[in-house]
Residue frames as qw, qx, qy, qz and C-alpha x, y, z in Angstrom:
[[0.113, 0.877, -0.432, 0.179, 101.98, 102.74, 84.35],
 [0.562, 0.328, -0.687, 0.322, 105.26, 100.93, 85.19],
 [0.707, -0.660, -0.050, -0.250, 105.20, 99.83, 88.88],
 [0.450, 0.569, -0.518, 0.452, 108.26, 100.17, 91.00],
 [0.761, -0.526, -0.377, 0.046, 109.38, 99.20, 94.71],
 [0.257, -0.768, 0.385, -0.442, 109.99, 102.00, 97.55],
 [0.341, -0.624, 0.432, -0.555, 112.32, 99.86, 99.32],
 [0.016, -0.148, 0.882, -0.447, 112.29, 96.99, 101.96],
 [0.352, 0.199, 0.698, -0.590, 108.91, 97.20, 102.70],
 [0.058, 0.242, 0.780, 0.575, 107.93, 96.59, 99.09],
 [0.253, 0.563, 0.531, -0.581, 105.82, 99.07, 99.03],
 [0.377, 0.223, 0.654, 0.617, 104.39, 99.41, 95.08],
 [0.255, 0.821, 0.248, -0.446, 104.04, 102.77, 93.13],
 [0.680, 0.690, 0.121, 0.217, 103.90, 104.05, 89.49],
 [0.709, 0.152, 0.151, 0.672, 107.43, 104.60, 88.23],
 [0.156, 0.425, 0.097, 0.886, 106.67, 108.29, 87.94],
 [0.239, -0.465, -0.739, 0.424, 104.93, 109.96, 90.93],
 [0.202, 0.784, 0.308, 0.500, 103.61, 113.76, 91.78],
 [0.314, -0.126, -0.438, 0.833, 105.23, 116.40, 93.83],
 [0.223, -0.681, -0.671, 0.193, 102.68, 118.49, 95.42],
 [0.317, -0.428, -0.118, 0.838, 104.64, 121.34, 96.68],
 [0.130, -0.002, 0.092, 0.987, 104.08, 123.74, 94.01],
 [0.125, -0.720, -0.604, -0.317, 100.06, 123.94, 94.38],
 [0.412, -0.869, -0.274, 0.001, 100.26, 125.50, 97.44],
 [0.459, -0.810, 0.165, 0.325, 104.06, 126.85, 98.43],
 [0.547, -0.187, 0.473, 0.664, 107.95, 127.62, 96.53],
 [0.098, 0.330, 0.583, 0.736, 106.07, 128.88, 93.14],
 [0.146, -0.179, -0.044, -0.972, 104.54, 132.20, 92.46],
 [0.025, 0.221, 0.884, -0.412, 101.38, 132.47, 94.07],
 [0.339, 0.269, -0.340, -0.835, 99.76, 134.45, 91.43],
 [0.393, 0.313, -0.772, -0.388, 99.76, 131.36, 89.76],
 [0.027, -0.068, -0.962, 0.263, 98.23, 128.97, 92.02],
 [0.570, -0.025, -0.395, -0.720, 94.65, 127.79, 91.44],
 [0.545, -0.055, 0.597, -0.586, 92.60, 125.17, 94.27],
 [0.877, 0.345, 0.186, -0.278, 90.74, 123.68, 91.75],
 [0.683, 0.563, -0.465, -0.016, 93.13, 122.90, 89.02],
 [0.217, -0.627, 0.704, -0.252, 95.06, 121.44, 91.58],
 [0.602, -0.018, 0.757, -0.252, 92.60, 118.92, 92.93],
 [0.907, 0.339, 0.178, -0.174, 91.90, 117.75, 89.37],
 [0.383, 0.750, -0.534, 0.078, 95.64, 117.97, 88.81],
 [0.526, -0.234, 0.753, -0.317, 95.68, 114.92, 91.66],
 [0.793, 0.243, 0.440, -0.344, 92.98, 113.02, 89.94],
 [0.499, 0.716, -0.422, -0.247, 95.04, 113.19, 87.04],
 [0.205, 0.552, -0.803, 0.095, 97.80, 111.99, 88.26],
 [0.482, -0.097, 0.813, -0.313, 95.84, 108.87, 90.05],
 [0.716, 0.548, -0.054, -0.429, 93.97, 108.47, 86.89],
 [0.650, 0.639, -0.401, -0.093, 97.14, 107.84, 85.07],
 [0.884, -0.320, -0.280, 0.195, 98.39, 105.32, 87.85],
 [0.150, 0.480, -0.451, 0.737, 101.29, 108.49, 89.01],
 [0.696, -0.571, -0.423, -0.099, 100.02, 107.09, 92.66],
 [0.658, -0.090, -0.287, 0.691, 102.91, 108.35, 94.49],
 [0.037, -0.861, -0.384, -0.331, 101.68, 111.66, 96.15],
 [0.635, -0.193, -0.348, 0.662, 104.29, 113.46, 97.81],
 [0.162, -0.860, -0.132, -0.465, 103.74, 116.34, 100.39],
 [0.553, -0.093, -0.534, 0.633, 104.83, 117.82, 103.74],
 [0.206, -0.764, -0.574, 0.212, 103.01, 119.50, 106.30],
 [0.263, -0.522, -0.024, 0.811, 105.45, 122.46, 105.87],
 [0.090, 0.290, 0.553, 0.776, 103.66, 123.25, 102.16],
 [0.097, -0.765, -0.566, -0.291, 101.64, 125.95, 102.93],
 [0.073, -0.079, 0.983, -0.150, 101.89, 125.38, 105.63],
 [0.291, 0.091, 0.933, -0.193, 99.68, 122.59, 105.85],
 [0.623, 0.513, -0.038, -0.589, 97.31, 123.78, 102.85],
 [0.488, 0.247, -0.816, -0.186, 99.07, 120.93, 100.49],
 [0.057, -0.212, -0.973, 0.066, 97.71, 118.16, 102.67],
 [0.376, 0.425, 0.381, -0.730, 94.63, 119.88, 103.57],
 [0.466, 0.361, -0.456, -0.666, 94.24, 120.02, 99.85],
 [0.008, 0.332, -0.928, 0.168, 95.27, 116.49, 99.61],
 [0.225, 0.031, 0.865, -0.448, 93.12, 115.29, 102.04],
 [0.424, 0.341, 0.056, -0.837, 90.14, 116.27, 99.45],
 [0.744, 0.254, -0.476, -0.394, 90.85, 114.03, 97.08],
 [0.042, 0.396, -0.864, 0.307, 91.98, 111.52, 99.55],
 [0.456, 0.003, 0.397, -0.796, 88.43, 111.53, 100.88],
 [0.762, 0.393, -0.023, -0.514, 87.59, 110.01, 97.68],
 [0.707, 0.541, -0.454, 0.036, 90.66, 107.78, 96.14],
 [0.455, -0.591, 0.649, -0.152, 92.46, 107.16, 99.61],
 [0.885, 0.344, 0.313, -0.004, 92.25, 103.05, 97.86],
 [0.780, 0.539, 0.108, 0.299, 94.59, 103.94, 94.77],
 [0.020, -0.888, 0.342, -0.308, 97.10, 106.83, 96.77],
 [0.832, -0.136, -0.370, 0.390, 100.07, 106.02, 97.69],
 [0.059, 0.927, -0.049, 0.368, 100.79, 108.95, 100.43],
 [0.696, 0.077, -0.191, 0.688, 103.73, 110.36, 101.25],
 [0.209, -0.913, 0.044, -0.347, 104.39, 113.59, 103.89],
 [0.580, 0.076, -0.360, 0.727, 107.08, 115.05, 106.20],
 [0.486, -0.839, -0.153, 0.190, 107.62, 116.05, 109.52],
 [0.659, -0.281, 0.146, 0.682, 110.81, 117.85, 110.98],
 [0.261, 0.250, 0.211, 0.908, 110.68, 121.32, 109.68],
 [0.138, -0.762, -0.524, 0.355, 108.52, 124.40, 111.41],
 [0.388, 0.426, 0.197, 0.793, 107.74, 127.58, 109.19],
 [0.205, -0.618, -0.348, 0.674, 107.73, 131.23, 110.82],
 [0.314, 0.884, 0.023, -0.347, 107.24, 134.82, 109.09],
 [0.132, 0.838, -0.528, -0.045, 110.86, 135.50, 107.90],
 [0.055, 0.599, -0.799, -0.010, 112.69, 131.93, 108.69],
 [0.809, 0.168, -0.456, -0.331, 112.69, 127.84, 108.79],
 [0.225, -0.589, 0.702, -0.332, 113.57, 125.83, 111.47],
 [0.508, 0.082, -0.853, -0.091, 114.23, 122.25, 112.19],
 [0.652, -0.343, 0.271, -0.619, 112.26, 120.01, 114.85],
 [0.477, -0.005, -0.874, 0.092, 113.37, 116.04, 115.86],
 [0.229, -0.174, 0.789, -0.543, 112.46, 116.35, 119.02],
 [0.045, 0.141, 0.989, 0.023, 109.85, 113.09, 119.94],
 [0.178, 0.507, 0.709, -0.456, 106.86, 114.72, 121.10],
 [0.424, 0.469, -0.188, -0.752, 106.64, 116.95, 118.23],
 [0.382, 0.060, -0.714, -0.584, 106.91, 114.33, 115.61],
 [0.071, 0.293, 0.942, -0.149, 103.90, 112.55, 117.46],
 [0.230, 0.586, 0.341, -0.698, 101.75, 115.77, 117.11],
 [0.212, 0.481, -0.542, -0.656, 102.92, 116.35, 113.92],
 [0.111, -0.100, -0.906, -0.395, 101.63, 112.80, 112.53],
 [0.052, 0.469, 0.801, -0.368, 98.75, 113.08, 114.39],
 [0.265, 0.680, 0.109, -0.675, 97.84, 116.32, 112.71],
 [0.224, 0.430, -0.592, -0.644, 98.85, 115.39, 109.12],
 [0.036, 0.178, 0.983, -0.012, 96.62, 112.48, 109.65],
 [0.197, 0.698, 0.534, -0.433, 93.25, 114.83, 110.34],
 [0.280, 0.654, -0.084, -0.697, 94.50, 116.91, 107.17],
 [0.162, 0.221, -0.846, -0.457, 95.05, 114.17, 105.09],
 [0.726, 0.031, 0.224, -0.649, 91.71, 112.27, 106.25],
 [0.715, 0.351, -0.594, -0.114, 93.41, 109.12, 106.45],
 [0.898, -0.433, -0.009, -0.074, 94.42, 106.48, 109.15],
 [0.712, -0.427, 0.322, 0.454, 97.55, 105.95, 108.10],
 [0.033, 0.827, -0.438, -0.350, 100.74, 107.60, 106.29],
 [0.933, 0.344, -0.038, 0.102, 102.28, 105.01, 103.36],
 [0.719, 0.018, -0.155, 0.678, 105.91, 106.95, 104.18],
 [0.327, -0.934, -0.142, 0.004, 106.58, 109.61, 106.55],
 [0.672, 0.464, -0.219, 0.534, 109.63, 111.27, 105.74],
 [0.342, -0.806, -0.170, 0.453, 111.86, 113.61, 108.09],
 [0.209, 0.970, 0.127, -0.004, 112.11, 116.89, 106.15],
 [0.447, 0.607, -0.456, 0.474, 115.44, 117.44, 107.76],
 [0.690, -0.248, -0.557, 0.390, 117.60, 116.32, 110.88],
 [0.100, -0.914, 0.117, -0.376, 117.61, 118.90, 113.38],
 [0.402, 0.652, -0.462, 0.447, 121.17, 119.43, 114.88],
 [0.368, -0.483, 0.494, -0.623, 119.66, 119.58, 118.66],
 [0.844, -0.098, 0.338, -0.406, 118.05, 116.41, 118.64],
 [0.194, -0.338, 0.862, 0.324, 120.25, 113.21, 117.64],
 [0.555, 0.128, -0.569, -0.593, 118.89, 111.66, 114.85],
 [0.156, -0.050, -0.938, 0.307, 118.39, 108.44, 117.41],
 [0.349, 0.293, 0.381, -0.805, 115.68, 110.56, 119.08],
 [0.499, 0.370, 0.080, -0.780, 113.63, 111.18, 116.39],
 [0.414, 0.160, -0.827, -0.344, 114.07, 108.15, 114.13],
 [0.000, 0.088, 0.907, -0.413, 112.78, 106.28, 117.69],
 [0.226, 0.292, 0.433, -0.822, 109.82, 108.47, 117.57],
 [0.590, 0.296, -0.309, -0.685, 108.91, 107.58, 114.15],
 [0.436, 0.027, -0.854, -0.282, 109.06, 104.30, 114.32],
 [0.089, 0.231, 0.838, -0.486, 107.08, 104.03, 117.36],
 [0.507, 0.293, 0.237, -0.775, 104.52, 105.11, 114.90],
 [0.472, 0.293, -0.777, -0.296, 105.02, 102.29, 112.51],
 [0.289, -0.104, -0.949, 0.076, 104.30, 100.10, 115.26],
 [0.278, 0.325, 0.530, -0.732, 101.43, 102.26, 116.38],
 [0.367, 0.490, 0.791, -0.025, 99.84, 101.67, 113.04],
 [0.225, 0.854, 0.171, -0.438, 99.80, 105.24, 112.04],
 [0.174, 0.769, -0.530, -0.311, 102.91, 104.98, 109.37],
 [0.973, -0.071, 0.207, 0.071, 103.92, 101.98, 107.21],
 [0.813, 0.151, 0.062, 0.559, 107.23, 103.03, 106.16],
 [0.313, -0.873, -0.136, 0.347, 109.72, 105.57, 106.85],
 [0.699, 0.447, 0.042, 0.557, 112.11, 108.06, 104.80],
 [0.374, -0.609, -0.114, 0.690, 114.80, 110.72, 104.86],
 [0.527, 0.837, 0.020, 0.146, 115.14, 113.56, 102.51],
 [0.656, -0.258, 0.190, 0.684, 118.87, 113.74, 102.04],
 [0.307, 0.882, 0.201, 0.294, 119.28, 117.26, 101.54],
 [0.526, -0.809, 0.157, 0.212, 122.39, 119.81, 102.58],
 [0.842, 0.244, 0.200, 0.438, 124.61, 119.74, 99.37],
 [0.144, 0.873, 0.006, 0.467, 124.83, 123.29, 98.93],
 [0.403, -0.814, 0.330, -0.257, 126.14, 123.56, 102.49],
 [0.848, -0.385, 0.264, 0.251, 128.64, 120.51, 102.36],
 [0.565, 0.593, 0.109, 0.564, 130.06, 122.37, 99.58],
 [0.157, -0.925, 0.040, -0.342, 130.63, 125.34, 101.50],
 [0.716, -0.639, 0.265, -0.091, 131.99, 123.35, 104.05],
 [0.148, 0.695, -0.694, -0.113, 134.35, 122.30, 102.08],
 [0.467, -0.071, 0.861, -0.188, 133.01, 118.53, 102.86],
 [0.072, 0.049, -0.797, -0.598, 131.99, 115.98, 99.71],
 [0.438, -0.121, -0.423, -0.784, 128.74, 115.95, 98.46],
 [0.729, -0.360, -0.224, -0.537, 126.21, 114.37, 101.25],
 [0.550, 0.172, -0.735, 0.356, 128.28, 113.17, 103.41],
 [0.275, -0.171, 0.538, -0.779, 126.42, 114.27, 106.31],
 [0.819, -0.037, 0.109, -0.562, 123.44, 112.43, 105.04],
 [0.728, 0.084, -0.672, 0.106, 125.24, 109.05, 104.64],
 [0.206, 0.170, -0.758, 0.595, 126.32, 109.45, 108.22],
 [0.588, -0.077, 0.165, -0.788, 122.62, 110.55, 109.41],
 [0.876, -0.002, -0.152, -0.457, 121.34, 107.51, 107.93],
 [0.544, 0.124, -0.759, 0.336, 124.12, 104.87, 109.19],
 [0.089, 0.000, 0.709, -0.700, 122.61, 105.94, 112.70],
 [0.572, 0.114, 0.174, -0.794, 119.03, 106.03, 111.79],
 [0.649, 0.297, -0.630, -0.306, 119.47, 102.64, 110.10],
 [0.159, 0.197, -0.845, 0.471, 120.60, 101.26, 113.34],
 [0.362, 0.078, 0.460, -0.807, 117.58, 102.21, 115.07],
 [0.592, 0.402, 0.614, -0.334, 114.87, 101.35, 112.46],
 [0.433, 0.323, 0.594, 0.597, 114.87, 100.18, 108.38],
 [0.171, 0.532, -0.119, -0.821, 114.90, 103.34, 106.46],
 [0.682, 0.535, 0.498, -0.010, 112.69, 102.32, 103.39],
 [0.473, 0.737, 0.168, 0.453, 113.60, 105.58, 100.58],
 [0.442, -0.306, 0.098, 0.837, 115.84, 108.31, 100.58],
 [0.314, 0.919, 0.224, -0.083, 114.48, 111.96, 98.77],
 [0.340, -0.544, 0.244, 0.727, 117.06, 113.67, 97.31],
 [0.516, 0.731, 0.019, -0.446, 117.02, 116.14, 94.44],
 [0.545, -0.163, 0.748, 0.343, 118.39, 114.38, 90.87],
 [0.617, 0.766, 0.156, -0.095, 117.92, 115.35, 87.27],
 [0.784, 0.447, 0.050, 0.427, 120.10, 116.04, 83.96],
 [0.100, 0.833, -0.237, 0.490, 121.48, 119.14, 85.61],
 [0.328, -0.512, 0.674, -0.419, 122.28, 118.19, 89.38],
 [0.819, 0.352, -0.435, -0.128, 123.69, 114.30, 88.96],
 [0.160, -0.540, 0.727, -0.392, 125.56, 114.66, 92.12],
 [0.724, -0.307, 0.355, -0.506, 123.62, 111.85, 93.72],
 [0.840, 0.448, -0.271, -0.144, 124.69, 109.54, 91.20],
 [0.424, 0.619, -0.607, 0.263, 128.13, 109.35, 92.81],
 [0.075, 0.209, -0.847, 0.483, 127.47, 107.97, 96.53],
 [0.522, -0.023, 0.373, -0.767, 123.78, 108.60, 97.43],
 [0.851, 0.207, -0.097, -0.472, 122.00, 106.61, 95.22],
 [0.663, 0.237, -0.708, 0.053, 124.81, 103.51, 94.79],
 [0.158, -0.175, 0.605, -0.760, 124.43, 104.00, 98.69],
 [0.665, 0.098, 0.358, -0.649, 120.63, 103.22, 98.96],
 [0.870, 0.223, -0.263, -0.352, 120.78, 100.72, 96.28],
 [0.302, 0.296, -0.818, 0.390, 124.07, 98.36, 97.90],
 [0.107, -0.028, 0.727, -0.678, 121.09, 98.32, 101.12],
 [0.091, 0.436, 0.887, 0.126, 117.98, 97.72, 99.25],
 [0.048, 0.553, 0.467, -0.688, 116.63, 101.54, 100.02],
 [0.486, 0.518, 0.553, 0.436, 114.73, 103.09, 97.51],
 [0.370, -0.382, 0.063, 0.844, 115.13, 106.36, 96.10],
 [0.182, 0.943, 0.178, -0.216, 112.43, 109.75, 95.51],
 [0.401, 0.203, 0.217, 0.866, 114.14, 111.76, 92.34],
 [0.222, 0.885, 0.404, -0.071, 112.92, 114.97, 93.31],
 [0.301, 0.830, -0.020, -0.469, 113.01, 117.87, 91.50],
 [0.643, 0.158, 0.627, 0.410, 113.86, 115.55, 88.25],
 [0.364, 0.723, 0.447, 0.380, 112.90, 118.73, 86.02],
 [0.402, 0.153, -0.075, 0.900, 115.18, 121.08, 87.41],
 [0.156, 0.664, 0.243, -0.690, 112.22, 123.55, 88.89],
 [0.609, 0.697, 0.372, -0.062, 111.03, 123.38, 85.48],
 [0.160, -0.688, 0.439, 0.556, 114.07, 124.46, 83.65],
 [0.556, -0.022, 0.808, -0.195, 114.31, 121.18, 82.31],
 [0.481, 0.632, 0.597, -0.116, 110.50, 121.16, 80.38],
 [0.204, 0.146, 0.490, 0.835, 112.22, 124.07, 77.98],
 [0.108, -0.714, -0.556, -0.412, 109.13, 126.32, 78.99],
 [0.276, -0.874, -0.243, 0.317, 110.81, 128.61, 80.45],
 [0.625, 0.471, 0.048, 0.621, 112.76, 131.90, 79.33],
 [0.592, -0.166, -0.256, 0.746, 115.56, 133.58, 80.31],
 [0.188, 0.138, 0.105, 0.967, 115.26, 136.74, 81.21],
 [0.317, -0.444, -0.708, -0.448, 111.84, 136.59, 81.92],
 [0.020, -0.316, 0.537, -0.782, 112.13, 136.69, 85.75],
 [0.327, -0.353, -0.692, -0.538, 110.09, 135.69, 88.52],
 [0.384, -0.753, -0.210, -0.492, 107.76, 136.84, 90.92],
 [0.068, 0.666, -0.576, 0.468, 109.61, 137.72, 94.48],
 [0.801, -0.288, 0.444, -0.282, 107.92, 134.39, 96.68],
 [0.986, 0.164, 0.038, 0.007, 108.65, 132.12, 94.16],
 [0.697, -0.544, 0.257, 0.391, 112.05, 130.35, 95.17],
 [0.803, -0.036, 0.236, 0.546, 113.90, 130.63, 92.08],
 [0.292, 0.896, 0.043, 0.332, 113.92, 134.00, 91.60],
 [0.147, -0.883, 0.444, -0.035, 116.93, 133.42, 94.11],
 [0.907, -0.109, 0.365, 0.178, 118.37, 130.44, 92.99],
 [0.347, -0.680, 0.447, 0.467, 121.84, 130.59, 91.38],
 [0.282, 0.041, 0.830, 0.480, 121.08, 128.59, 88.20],
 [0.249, 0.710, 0.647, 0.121, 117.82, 130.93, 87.61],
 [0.047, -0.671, 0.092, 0.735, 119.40, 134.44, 86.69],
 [0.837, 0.506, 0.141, -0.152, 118.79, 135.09, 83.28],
 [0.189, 0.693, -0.686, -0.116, 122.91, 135.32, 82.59],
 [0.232, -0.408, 0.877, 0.102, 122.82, 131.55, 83.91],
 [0.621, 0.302, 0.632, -0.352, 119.45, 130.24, 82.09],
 [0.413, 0.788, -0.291, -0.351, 120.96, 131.61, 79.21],
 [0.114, 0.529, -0.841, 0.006, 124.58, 129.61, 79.36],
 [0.228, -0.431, 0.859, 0.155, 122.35, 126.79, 80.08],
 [0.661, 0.389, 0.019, -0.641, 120.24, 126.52, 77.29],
 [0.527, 0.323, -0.724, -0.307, 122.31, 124.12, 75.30],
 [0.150, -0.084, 0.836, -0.520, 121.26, 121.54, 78.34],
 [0.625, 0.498, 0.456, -0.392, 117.54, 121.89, 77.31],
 [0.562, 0.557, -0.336, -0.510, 118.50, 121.73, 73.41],
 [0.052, 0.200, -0.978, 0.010, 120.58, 118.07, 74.21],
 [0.305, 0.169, 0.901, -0.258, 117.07, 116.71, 75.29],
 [0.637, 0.485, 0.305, -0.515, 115.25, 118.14, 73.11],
 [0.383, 0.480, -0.681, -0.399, 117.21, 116.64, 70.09],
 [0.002, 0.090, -0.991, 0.103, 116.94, 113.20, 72.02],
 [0.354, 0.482, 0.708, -0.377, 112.94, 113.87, 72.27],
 [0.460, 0.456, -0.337, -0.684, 112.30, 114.55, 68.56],
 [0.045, 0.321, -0.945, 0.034, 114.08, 111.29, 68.02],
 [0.027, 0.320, 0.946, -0.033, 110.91, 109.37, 70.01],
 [0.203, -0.469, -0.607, -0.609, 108.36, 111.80, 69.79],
 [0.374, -0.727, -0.564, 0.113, 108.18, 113.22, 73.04],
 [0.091, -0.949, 0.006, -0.301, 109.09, 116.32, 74.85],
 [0.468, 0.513, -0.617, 0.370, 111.99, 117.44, 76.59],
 [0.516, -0.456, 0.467, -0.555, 110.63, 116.88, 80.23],
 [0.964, -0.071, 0.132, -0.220, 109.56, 113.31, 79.62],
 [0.779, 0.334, -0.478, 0.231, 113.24, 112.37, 77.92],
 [0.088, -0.636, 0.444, -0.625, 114.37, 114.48, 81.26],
 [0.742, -0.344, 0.352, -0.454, 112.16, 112.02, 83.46],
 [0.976, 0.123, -0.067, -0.169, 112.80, 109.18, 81.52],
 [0.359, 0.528, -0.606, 0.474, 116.75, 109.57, 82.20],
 [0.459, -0.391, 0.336, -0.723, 115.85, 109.71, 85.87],
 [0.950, -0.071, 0.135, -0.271, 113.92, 106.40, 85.80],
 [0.875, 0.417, -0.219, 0.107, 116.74, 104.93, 83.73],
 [0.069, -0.699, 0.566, -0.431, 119.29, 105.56, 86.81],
 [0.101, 0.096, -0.979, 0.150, 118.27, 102.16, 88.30],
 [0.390, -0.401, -0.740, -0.373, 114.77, 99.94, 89.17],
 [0.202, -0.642, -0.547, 0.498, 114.44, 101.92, 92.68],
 [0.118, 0.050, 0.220, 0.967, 114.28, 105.09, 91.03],
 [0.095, 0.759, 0.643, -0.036, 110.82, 106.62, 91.34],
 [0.301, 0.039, -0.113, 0.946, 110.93, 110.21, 89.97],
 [0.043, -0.744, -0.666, 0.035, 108.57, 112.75, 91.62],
 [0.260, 0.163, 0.204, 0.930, 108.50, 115.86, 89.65],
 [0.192, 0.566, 0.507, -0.620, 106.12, 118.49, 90.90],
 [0.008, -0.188, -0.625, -0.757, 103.10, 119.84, 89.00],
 [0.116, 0.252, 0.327, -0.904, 100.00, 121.79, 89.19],
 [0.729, 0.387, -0.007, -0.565, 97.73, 120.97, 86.03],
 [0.867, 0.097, 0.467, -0.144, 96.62, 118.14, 84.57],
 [0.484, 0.782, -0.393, -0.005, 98.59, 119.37, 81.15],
 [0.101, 0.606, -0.772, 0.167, 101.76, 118.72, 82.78],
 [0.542, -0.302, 0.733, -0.280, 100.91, 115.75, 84.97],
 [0.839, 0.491, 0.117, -0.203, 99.43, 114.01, 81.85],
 [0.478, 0.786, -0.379, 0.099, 102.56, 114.98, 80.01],
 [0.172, -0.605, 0.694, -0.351, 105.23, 113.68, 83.09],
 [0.843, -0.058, 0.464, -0.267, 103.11, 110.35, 83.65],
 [0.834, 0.511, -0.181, -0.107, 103.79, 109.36, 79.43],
 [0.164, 0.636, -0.735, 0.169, 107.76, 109.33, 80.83],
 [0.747, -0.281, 0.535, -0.279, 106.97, 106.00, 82.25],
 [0.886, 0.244, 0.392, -0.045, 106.47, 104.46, 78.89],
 [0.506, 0.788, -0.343, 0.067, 109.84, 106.19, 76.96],
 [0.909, -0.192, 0.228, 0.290, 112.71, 103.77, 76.88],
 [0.075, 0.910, -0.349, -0.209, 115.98, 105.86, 76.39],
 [0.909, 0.402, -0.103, 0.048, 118.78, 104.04, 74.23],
 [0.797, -0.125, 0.064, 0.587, 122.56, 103.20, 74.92],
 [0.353, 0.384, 0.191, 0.831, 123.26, 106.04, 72.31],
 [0.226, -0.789, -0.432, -0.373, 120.77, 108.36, 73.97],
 [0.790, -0.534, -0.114, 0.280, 121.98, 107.81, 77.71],
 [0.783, -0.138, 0.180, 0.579, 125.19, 108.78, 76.02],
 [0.196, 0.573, 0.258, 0.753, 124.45, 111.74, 74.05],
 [0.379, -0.902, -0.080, -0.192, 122.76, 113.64, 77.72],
 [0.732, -0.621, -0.003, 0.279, 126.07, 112.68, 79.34],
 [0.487, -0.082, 0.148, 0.857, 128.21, 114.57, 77.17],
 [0.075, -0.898, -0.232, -0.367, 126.00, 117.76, 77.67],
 [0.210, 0.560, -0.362, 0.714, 127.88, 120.57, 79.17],
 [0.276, -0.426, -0.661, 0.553, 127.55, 120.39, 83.41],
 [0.005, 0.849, 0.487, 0.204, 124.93, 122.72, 84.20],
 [0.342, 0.277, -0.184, 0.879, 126.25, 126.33, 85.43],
 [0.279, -0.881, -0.382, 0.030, 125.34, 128.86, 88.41],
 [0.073, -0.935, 0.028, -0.345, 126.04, 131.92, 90.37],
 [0.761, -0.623, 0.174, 0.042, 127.88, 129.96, 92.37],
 [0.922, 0.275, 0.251, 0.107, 130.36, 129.02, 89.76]]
């Protein structure tokens, strides 16, 4: 697979990576399956998707735990990735910066990952109480403790700077102008696909103007995207998008013609509509890594091939005059 650089700290991983999350948390749990998982890893390290991305809060801590299985075995060819800075309860989610946690916190995702050290330790999210100074300090004092060789943010909070009436991430540019000060922010997460493009406008020309590199997640839209899913269908009451605003079936409906634009463009080369989906993604700039999440080797097979599809002028051009996606919000 294509090999790309996270960053400053040249740190090299395949062009296409693997989100974790849905083995163990966000998606129905019906549906979730231990095994397939861990050979849904090997897959993806097989096919050189080396870019493993988790966070202690997936489960919790069952997604590294999992992890840590095949880690035992491949730790050599993984490039892992986990996050601190987020503490789940029964009923609610709460942030955590504060120092002493994020020392526990690596220290423990180390013993579930069975690993020495963390390739990029993200913070999850900034917590309001604790200046971002605080906790950036704390992570890098694990960089120089050996336990972490590079640090990220997820740059998340669009939905609420909309509310606020305040442009798209503009809280996370400002987060990271302070957290830059302190210590070199390698990547940026933030979510980016043919439907939600926002990033496109500050975030990402942002991280590239500074050398930072830049996690596409959810590059398949929560599987919208892959065109294997139908409206109307519904889904089970844990799994997140059965409240998400762009997964009623009135708005999965209105945006169907979204999944027909890619699939005309993936007849074209012979692939599918997830891989033209991923391959857009990649084709946003050479820091681009996109790490779409998956569960079986089917799909992760199928997401890796987007490494090797090379989208045309005319192509590029035909997704950008698809309709803007639509929600509840709308």
């Amino acid at each position: 697979m294509e090999r790309r650089t996270v960053g400053a700290a040249a740190l090299g991983v395949g062009a296409v990576g693997l989100g974790c999350m849905p083995m163990t948390w966000a998606y129905s749990a019906s549906r979730r399956d231990g095994e397939q998982s861990l050979r849904a890893v090997h897959t993806a390290l097989d096919h050189g998707a080396t870019l493993l991305d988790t966070a202690d809060m997936y489960g919790p801590f069952t997604n590294e735990l999992l992890l840590g299985r095949v880690l035992k075995e491949r730790r050599e060819e993984a490039f892992v990735a986990t996050k601190c800075g987020l503490l789940v309860g029964d009923q609610h989610i709460v942030a955590n910066g504060r120092p002493g946690y994020v020392r526990r916190a690596c220290d423990a995702s180390l013993r579930r990952l069975q690993t020495d050290v963390i390739d990029l330790y993200q913070l999850h999210r900034v917590d309001p109480e604790v200046p971002i100074e605080e906790t950036w300090g704390a992570m890098a004092e694990l960089v120089a403790a050996g336990k972490v060789r590079a640090l990220g943010l997820c740059a998340v909070g669009a939905r609420a700077d909309r509310r606020a009436g305040s442009g798209l991430y503009d809280e996370t540019l400002r987060q990271l102008v302070r957290a830059q000060q302190v210590f070199p922010v390698t990547c940026v997460q933030a979510e980016l696909s043919v439907w939600a493009p926002e990033a496109l406008d500050r975030l990402l020309p942002w991280c590239g103007a500074r050398g930072i590199g830049f996690l596409a997640a959810m590059p398949l839209g929560n599987g919208f995207l892959t065109g294997t899913l139908t409206p109307g269908e519904g889904f089970e009451p844990d799994d997140v998008r059965a409240r998400h605003p762009r997964f009623t079936a009135e708005m999965m409906a209105a945006n169907q013609p979204i999944v027909a634009g890619l699939r005309r463009v993936a007849r074209r080369h012979g692939a599918t509509a997830a891989q033209v989906a991923l391959a857009w993604a990649l084709a946003q700039g050479p820091a681009v890594v996109a790490v779409p999440g998956a569960k079986s080797s089917r799909w992760v097979a199928e997401n890796a091939g987007a490494a090797d599809l090379r989208l045309t002028a005319a192509d590029m051009a035909e997704i950008a005059a698809l309709p803007p996606a639509r929600g509840s919000w709308d």
